[in-house]
C-alpha positions as CSV (number, residue, x, y, z in Angstrom):
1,X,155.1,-4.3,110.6
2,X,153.1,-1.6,111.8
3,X,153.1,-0.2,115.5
4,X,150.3,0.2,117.6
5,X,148.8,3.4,116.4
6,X,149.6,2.9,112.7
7,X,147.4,0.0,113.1
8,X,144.8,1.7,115.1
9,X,144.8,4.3,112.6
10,X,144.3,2.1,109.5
11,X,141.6,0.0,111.4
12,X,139.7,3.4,111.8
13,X,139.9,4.9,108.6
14,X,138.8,1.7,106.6
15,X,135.8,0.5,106.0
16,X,136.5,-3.4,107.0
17,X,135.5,-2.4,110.3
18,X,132.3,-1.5,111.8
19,X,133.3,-1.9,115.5
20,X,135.7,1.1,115.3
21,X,135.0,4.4,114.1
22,X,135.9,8.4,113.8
23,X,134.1,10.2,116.3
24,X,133.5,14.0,117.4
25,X,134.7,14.5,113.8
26,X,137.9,12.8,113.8
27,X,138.8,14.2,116.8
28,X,138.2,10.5,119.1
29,X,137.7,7.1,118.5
30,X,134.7,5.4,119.2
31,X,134.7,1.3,119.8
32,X,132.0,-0.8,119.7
33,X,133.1,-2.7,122.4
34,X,131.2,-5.9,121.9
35,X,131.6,-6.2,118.4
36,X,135.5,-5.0,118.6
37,X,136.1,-7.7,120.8
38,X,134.3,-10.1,117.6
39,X,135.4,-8.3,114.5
40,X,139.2,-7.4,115.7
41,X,140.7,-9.5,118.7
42,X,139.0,-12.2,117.7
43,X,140.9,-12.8,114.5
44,X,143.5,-15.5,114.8
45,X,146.6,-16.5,112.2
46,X,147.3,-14.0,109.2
47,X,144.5,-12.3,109.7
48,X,145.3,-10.7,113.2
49,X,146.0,-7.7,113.9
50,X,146.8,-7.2,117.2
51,X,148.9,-9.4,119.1
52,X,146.2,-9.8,122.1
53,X,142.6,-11.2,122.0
54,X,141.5,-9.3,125.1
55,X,139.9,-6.2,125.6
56,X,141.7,-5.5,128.8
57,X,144.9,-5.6,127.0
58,X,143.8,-4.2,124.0
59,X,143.0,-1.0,126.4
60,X,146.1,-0.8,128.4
61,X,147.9,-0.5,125.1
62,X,145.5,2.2,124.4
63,X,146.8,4.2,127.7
64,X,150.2,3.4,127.0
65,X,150.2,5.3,123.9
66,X,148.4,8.3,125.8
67,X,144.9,7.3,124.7
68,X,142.2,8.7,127.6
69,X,139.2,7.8,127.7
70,X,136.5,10.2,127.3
71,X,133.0,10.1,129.4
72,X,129.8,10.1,126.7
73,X,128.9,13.4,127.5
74,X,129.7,15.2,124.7
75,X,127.2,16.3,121.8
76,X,126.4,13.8,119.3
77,X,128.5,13.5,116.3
78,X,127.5,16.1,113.5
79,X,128.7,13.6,110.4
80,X,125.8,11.2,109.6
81,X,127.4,8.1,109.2
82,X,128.5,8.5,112.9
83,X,125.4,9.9,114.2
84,X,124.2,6.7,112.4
85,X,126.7,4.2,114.3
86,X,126.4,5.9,117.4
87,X,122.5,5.8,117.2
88,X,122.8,2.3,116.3
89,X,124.7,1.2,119.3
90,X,123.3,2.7,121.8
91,X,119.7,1.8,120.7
92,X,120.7,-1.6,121.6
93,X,122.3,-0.4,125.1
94,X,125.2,-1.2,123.6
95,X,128.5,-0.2,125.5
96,X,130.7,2.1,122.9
97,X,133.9,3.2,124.7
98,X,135.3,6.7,123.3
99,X,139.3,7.6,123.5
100,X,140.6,10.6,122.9
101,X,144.7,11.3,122.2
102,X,146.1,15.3,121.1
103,X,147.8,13.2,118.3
104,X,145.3,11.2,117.0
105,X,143.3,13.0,115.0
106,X,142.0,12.5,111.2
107,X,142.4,16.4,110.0
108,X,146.0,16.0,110.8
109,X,147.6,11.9,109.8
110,X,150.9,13.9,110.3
111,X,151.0,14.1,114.6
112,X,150.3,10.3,114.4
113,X,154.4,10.3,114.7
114,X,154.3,11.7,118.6
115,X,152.3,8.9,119.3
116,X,154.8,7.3,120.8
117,X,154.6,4.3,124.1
118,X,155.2,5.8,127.5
């Protein structure tokens, strides 16, 4: 079984998902909030993948493994898929939260080992 950031990174870089995605080119994640909560935590029996169904936990995981949270005011994503998703989102005012972590980050899979729970 995977641990918390395994599975966070997997969830991001497939294509199952469209409440999560790569952002500031793989340098943040970017959630969908309302759909995350649908898509993900809602998922019950084999299909689960997190051992929570609420947001509020979902986060505090997020912080313990060093994730911060990152105020939208940063310039929009150069990658068109998501400038797309992004664009999408927020055209419906809907709330995307973005976390940032120094060892999650797409160019480089390998730092996802010092990802580790504080």
């Amino acid at each position: 079984s995977l641990c918390f950031p395994q599975k966070l990174w997997k969830m991001v870089e497939s294509d199952e998902f469209q409440s999560i995605w790569w952002s500031e080119g793989g340098k943040c994640v970017a959630i969908y909030e309302e759909l995350f909560q649908e898509e993900v935590l809602g998922r019950v029996g084999p299909l689960r993948v997190f051992a929570t169904q609420s947001m509020k936990s979902f986060l505090r995981q997020m912080n313990l493994y060093g994730f911060t949270k990152m105020k939208k005011h940063f310039q929009r994503s150069a990658s068109l898929p998501e400038f797309l998703a992004e664009e999408a989102a927020a055209s419906a005012h809907k709330q995307i939260l973005y976390y940032y972590n120094p060892n999650f980050n797409r160019e480089y899979p390998h730092l996802l080992e010092k990802c580790k729970r504080r």
